[in-house]
MIMAR-43955 format. One record per residue: residue in three letters; y, z, x of N, C-alpha, C, O, CB in turn. Coordinates in steps of 0.02 Angstrom, whole numbers, plus 50000, padded with zeros to 5 digits. Atoms other than C-alpha are relative to their C-alpha. Glycine has a CB too. Layout:
<recs>
ALAYZXYZXYZXYZXYZX;...
</recs>
This chain:
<recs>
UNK500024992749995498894901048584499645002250063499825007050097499675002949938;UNK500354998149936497564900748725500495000550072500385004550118499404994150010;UNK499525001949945499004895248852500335006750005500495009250059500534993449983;UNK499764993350003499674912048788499965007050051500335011350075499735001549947;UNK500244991050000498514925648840500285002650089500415008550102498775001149989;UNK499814996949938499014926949030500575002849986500555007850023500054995950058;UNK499324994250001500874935748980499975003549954500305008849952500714997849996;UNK500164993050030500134943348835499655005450038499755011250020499594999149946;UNK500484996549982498824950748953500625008950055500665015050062499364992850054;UNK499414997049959500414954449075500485005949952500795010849974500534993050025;UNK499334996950041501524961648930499645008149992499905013649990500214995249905;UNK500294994450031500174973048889499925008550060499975014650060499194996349974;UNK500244994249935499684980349063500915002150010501045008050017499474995150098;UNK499294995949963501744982549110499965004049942500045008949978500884995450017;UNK499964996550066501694992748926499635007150016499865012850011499614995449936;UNK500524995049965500235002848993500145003050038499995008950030499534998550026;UNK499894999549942500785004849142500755005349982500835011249998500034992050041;UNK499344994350009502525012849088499725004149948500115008549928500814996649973;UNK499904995750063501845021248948499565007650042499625013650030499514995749910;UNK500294995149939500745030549097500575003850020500715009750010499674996150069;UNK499654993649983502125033949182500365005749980500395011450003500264999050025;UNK499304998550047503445038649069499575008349959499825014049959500244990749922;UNK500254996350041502165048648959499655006650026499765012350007499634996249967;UNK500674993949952500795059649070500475003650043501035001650061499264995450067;UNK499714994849962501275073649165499415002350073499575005950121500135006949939;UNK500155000849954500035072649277499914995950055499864989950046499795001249991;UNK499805004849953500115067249457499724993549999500014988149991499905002350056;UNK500535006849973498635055349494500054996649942499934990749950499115001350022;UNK500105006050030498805048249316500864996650015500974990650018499715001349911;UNK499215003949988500665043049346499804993850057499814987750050500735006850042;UNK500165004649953500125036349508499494994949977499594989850010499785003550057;UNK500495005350030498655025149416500544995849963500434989849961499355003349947;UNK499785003650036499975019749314500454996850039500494991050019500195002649948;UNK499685003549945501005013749444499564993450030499744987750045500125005650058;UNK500505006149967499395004249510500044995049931500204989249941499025003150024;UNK499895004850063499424996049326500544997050011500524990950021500065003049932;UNK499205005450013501274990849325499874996750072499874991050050501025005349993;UNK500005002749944501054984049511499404993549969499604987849958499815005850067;UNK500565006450040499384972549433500594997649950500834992049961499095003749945;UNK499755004450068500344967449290500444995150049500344989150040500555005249926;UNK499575003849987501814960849416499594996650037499834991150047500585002150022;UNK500555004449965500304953749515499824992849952499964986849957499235005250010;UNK500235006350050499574943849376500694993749975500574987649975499695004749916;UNK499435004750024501534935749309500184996550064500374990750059500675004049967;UNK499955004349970501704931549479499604994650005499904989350008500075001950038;UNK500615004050012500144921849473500054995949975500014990149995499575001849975;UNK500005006150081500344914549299500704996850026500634990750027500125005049891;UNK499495005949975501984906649364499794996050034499854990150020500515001450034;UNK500115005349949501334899649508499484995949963499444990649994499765002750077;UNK500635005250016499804890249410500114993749984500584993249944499605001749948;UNK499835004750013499774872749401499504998149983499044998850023500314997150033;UNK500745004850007498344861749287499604995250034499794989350037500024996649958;UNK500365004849962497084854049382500354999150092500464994650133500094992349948;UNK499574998749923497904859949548499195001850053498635003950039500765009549994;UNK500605000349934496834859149731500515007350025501075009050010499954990350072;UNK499734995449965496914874849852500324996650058500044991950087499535004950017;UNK499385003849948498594870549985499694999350050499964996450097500715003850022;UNK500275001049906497314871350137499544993750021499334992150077499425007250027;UNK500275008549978496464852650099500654997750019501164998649985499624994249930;UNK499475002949983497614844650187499824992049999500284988350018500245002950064;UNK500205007550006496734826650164500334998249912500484992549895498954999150011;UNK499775002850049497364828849973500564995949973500954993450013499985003049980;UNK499195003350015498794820549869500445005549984500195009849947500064994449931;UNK499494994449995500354832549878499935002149933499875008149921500784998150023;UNK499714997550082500584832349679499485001949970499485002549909500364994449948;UNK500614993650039498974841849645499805004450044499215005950051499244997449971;UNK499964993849948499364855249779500235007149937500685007049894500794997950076;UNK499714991550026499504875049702500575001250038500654999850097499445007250016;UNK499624994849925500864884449772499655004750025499125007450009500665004649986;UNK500474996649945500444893149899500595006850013500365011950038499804993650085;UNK499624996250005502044903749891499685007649964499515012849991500504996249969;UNK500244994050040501494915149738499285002350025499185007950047499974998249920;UNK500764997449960499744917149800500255005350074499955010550088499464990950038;UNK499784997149928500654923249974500215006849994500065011750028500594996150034;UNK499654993750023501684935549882499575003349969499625009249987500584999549959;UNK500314997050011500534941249800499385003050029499075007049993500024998349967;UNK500324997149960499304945349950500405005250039500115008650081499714995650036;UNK499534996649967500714954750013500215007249960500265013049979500604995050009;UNK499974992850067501034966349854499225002950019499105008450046500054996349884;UNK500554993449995499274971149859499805000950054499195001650051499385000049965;UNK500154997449938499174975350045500705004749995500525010250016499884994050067;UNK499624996450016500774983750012499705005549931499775011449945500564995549992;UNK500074996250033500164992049855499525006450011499485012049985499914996649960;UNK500644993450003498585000149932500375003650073500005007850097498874996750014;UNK499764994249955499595008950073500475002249948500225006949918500344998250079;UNK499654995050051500875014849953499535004449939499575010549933500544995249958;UNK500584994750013499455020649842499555004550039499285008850004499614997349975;UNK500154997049954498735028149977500485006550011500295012249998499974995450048;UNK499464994249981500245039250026500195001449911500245007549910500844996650063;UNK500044994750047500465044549848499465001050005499395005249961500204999649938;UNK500784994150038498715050749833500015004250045499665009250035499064997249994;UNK500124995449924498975058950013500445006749967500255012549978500464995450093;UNK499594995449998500575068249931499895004249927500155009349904500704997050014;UNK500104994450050499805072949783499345004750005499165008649960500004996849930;UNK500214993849990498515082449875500175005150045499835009850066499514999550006;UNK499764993949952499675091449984500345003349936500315009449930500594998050076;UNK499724996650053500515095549836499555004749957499735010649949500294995349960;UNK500514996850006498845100749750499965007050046500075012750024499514995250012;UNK500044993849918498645112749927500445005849987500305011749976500394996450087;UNK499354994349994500495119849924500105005449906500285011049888500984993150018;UNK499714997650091500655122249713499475002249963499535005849914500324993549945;UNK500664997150044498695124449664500064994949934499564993549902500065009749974;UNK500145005950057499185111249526500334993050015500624991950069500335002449926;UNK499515005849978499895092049491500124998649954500084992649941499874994750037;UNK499844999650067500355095249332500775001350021500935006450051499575006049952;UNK499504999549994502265090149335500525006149981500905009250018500054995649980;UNK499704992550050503025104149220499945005450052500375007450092499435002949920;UNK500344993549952502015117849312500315001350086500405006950111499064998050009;UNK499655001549951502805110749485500565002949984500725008550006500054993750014;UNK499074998650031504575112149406500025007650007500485010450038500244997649896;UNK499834994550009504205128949371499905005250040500145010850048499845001049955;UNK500134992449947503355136949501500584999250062500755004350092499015000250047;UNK499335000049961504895129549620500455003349997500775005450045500304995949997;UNK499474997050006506035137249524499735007850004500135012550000500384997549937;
</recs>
């Protein structure tokens, strides 16, 4: 069951994570929940790549067949340097939006547009 908990942990945060978005009407929490579902696909990449009793890929004096990948680790430095400029520019547009609308309450948007 212990072998378990890393895609329960995953199942839970992508759950979270949509139930943020899907559910709240406000901006910045949508956008948090976005940062959740982005961690969750962080962590499954992870838990794939793990191997027991694995060395980090940069001894290069080791034996090949207790090397990590080095792939998922890669991709996944890449999501979260990607994630914090895309979080970044939503938080930028939900305080111009804040500025232009006075709220970031989705609904309230809708309505003062129309």
């Amino acid at each position: 069951m212990l072998w378990n908990l890393p895609y329960i942990v995953v199942v839970l945060l992508a759950i979270i994570g949509l139930a943020t978005i899907l559910l709240k009407r406000n901006l910045i929490k949508i956008f948090l929940g976005v940062s959740i579902l982005t961690s969750a696909v962080n962590l499954f990449i992870i838990v794939l790549g793990y191997r027991e009793n694995s060395i980090a890929p940069i001894y290069t004096y080791a034996p090949s067949l207790n090397m990590a990948l080095p792939t998922p680790q890669a991709l996944c430095l890449t999501s979260i340097v990607i994630g914090v400029a895309t979080s970044a520019l939503m938080l930028s547009f939900a305080v111009i939006i804040h500025r232009y609308y006075g709220t970031v309450n989705v609904d309230e948007i809708r309505e003062l547009k129309e």
